[in-house]
C-alpha positions as CSV (number, residue, x, y, z in Angstrom):
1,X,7.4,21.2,45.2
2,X,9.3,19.6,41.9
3,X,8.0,16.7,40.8
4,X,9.9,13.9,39.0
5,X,6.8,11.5,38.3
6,X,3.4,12.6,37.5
7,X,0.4,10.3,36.5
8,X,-3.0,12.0,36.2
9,X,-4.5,8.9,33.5
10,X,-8.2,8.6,33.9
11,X,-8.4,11.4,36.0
12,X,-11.0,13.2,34.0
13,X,-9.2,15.9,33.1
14,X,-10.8,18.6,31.0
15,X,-9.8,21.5,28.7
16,X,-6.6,22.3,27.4
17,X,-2.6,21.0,28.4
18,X,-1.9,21.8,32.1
19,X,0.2,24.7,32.1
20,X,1.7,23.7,35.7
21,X,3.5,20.8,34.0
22,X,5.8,24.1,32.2
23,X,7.3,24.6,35.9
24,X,8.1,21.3,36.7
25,X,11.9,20.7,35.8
26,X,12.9,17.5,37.1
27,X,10.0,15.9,35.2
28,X,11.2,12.6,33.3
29,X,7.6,10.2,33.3
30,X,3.9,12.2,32.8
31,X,1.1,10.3,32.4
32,X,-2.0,12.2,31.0
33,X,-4.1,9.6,29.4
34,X,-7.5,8.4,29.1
35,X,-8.9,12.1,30.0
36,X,-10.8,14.7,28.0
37,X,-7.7,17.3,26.8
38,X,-7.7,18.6,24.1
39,X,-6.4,21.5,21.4
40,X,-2.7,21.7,21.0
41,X,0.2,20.0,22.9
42,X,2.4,22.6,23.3
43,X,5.9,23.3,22.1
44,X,7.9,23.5,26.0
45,X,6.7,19.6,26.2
46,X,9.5,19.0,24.1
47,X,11.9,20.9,25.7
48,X,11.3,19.2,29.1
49,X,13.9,16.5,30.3
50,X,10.7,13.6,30.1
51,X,12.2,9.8,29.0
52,X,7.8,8.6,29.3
53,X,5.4,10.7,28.0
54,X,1.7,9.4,27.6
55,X,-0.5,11.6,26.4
56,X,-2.7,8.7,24.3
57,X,-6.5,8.4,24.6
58,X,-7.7,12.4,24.6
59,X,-8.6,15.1,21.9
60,X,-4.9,16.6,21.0
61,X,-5.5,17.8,17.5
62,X,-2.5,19.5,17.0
63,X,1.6,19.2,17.8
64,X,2.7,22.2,17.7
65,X,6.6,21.5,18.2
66,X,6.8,19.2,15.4
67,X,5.5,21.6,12.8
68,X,8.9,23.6,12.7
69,X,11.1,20.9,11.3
70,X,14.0,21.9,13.4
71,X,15.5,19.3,15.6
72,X,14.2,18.4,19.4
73,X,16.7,20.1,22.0
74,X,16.2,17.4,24.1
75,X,15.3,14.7,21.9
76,X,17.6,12.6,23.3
77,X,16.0,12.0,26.5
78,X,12.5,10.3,25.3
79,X,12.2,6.6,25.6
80,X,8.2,6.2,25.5
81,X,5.8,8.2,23.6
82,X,2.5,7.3,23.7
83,X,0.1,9.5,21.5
84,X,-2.6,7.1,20.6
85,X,-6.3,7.6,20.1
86,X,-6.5,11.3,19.7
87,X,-7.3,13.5,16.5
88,X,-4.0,14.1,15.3
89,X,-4.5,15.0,11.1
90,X,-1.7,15.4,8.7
91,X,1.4,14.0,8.0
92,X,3.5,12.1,9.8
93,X,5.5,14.6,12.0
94,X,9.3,13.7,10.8
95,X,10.9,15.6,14.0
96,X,9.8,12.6,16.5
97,X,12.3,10.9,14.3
98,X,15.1,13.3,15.9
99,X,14.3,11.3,19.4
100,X,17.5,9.2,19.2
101,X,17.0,7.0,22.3
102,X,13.0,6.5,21.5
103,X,12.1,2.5,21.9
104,X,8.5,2.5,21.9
105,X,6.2,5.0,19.5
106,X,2.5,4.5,19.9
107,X,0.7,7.0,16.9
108,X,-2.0,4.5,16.1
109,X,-5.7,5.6,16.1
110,X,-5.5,9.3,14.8
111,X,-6.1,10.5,11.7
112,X,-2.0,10.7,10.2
113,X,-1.8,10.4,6.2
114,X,0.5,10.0,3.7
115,X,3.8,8.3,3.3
116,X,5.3,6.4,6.5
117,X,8.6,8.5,7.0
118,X,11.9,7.1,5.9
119,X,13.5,8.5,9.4
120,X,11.8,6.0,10.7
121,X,14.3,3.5,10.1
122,X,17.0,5.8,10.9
123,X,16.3,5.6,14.7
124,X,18.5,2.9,16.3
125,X,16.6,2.3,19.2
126,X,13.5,1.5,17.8
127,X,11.8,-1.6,19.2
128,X,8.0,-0.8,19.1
129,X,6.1,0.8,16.6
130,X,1.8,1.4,16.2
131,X,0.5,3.4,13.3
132,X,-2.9,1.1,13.2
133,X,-5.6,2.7,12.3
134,X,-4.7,6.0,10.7
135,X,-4.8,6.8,6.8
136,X,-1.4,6.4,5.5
137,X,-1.4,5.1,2.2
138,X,2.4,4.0,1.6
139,X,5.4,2.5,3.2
140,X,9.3,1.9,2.0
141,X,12.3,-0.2,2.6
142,X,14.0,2.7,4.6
143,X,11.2,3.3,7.2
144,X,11.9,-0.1,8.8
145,X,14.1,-0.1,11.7
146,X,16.0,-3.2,11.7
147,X,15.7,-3.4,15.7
148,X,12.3,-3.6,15.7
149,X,10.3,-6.0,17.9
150,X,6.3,-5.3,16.9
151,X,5.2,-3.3,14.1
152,X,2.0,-2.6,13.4
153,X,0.1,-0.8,10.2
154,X,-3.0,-2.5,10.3
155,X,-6.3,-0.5,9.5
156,X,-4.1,2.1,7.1
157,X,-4.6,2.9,3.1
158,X,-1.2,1.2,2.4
159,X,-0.9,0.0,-1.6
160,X,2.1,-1.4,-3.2
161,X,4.5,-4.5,-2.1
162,X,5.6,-5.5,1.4
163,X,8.6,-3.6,1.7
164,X,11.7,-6.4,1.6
165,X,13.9,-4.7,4.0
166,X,11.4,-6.4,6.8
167,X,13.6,-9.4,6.1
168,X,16.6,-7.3,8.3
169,X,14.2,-7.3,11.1
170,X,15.8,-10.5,12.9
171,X,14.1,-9.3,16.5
172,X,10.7,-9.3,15.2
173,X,8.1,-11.0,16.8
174,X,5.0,-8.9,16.1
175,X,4.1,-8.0,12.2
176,X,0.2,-7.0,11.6
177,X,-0.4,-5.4,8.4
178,X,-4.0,-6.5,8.2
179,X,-6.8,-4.3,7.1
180,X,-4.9,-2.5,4.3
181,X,-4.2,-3.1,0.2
182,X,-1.4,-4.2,0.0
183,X,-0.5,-6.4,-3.4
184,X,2.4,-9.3,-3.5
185,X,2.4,-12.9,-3.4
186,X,2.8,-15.2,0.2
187,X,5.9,-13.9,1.7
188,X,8.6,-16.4,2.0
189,X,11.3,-14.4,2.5
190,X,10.0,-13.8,5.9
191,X,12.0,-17.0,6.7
192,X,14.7,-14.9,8.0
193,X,12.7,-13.6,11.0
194,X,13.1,-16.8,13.5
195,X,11.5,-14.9,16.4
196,X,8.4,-13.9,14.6
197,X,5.2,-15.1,16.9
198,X,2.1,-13.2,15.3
199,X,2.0,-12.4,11.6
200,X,-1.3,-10.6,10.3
201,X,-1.7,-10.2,6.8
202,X,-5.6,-10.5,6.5
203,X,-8.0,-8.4,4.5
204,X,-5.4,-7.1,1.7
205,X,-4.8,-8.1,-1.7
206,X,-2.1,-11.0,-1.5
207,X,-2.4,-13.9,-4.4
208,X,-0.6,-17.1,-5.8
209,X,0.0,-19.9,-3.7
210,X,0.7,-20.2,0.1
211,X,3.9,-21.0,0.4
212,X,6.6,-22.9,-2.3
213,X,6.3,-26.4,-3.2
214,X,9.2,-28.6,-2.5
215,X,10.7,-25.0,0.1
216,X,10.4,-26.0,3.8
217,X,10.0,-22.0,5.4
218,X,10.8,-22.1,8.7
219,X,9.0,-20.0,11.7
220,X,10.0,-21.8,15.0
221,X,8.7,-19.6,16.8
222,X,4.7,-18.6,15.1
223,X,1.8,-19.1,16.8
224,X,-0.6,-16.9,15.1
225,X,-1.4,-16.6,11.7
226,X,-3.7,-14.7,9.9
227,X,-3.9,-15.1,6.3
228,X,-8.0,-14.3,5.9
229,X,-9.7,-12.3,3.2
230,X,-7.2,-12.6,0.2
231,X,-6.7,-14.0,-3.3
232,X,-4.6,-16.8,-2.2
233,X,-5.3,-20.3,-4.3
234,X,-3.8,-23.5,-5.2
235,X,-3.6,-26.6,-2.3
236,X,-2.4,-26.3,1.0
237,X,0.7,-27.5,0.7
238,X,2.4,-29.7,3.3
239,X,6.0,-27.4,3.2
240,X,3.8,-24.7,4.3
241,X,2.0,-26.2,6.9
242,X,5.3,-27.6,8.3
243,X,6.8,-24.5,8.6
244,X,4.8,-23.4,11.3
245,X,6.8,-24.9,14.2
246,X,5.2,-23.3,16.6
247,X,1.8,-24.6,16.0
248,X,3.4,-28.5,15.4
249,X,2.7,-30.8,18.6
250,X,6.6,-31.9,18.2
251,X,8.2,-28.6,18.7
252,X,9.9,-27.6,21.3
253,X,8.6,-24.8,22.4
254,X,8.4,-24.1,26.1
255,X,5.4,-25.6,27.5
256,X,5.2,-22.9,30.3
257,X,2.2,-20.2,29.4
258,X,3.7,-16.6,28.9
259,X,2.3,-13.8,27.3
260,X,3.9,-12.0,23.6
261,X,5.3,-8.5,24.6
262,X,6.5,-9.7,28.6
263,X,10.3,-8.7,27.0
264,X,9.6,-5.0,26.1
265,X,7.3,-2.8,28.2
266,X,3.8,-3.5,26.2
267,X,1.2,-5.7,25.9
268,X,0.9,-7.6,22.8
269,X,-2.6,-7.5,21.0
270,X,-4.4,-8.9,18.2
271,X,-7.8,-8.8,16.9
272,X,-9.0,-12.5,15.7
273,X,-12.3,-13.7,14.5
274,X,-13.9,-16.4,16.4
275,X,-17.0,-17.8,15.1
276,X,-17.7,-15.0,12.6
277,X,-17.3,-12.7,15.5
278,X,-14.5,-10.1,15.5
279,X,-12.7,-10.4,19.2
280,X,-9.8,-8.2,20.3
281,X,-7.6,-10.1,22.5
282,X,-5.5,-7.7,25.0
283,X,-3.0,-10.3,26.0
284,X,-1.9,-13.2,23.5
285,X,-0.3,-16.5,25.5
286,X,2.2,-18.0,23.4
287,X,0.3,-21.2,24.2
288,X,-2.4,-19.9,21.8
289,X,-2.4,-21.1,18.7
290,X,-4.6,-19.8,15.7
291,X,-4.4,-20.3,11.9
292,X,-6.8,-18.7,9.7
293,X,-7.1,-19.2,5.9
294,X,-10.6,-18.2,5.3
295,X,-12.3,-16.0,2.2
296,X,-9.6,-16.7,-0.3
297,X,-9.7,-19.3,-2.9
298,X,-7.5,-22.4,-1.9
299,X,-8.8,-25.7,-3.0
300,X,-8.4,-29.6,-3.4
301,X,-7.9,-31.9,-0.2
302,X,-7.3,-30.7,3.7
303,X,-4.4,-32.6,4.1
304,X,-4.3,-35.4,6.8
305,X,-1.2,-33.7,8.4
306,X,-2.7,-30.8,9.3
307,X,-4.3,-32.9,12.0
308,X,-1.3,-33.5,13.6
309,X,-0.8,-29.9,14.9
310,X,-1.5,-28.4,17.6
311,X,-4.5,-25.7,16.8
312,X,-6.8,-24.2,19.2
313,X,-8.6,-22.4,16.6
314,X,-8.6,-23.7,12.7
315,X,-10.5,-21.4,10.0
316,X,-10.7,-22.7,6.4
317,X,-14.0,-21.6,5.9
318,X,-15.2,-19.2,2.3
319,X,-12.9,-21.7,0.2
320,X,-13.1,-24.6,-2.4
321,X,-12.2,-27.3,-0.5
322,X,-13.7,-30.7,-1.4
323,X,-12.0,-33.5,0.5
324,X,-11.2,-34.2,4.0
325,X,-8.2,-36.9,3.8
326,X,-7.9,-37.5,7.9
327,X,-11.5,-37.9,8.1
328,X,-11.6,-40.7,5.2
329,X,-10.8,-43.1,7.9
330,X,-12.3,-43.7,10.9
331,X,-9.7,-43.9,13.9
332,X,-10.1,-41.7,16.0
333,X,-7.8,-38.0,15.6
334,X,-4.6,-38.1,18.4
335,X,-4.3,-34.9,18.2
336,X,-7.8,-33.8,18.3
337,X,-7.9,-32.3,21.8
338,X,-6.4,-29.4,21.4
339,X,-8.7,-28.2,18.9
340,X,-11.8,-25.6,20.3
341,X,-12.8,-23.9,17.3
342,X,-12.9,-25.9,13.1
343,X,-14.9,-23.6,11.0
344,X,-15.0,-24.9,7.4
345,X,-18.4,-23.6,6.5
346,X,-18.9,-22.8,2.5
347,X,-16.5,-25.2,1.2
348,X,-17.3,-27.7,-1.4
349,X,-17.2,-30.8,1.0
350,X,-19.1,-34.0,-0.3
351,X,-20.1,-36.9,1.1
């Protein structure tokens, strides 16, 4: 019997890659996650005719195809690959970047170094790309694919300056790049990405003020953002807080609740801190809305605007606040129902 579809995830598969699979021709979607393979994936994978391939959550250590750098025969077909959470070492293998039709490349959680390929950004159909968690240490302009929907690098070794050709990536709703060291001040040019819904920049090495005084940035669209653990000072300045339209109770955002990702074939995830509590959220609502400014060193008042959005979770906490301008007077906050979580713990509050 030929099969076309073949899903063995969580099957608890042991040893090494199935020979079988070699025999099965008509083979376009394999599924062989979440089981205990391991050694090498070998090089007839690639020449199979497969447009899914999920081979994430085992103990692959090695990809034998990709270490000859000549091109994939049958690149072309592969729309998914799915390699996460196994013990893949090295560098990045450059002839995935030969897979002209792949959309959605899932590499995080293994133990890749180096640079982040400039093929990358050469392949046109790129939507969705994972590299969290690995040890890459570097990223250019030209490994940005301007089609792009999420990318994640959080987790990584990555120094230097956000690379500026992010600002091409009009598509993109999903950009973490927490958890890494990356050096440059609050990026306003990000204006240019009116789709973006969850930008992580936390735990890095970003300074100088949030934001530009008397510059209105624009994000229509963001509902999630995570500026914590960074060298950020100065006020928190109303242009700032105003460009976040979709955390403003006046926006028009559709009220109904749908989750990030339901457009492309993933689910959207981010990991948030809640009450000094790390929590990793499989599936973000667009209806959720989370701003957190904590551990870097912003001061003066907490504007009385800020009030008016439309927060479910605030974090200011690990600052040098020392005024509370809303809270001055004593009506009562109309906006204050929406609010489940205001952390503002070691700040320099009086009264």
């Amino acid at each position: 019997m030929t099969l076309e579809n073949l899903g063995m995830s969580s099957c608890n598969v042991t040893g090494s890659f199935p020979e079988f699979i070699k025999n099965q021709e008509k083979l376009v979607y394999l599924d062989l996650s979440d089981n205990k393979l391991g050694g090498q994936i070998p090089k007839w994978i690639w020449n199979m005719s497969l447009t899914y391939l999920n081979l994430s959550c085992n103990n692959f250590d090695f990809l034998d195809q990709f270490s000859n750098p000549i091109s994939l025969p049958y690149s072309d077909t592969l729309i998914t690959l799915d390699l996460h959470a196994n013990q893949l070492p090295g560098s990045f293998p450059k002839a995935i970047c030969n897979c002209s039709q792949l959309s959605l490349l899932d590499m995080s959680h293994n133990h890749l170094r180096s640079q982040i390929p400039d093929c990358l950004g050469k392949v046109p159909t790129l939507t969705v790309l994972n590299l969290q968690g690995n040890n890459f240490d570097s990223i250019s302009s030209y490994a940005i694919a301007s089609n792009l929907l999420s990318l994640k690098i959080s987790d990584n070794k990555v120094e230097g300056k956000l690379p500026r050709s992010l600002a091409n990536c009009s598509k993109l709703e999903v950009l973490d790049l927490g958890g890494n060291m990356i050096r440059d001040t609050f990026p306003v040019w990000l204006e240019k990405l009116p789709a973006l819904k969850i930008l992580v920049l936390q735990a890095n090495k970003f300074y100088g003020p949030i934001g530009n005084r008397g510059t209105a940035t624009t994000w229509p669209m963001l509902h999630v953002m995570d500026l914590s653990s960074n060298e950020f000072t100065g006020n928190l300045l109303k242009e700032f807080v105003q460009s976040l339209g979709g955390m403003q109770l006046s926006s028009n955002n559709e009220s109904r609740a749908r989750y990030v990702g339901d457009n492309y074939h993933i689910m959207e995830s981010v990991t948030i801190t809640n009450k000094g509590r790390k929590m990793h959220m499989d599936r973000i609502l667009t209806l959720f809305t989370y701003l957190d400014l904590s551990d870097n060193k912003l001061g003066g008042q907490i504007p009385k605007w800020i009030w008016n959005m439309s927060l479910i979770y605030l974090n200011l906490s690990c600052n040098n606040f020392d005024f509370l301008d809303q809270f001055s007077n004593p009506i009562s906050l109309p906006y204050s129902d929406t609010l489940i979580t205001l952390d503002l713990h070691a700040n320099q509050l009086p009264g």
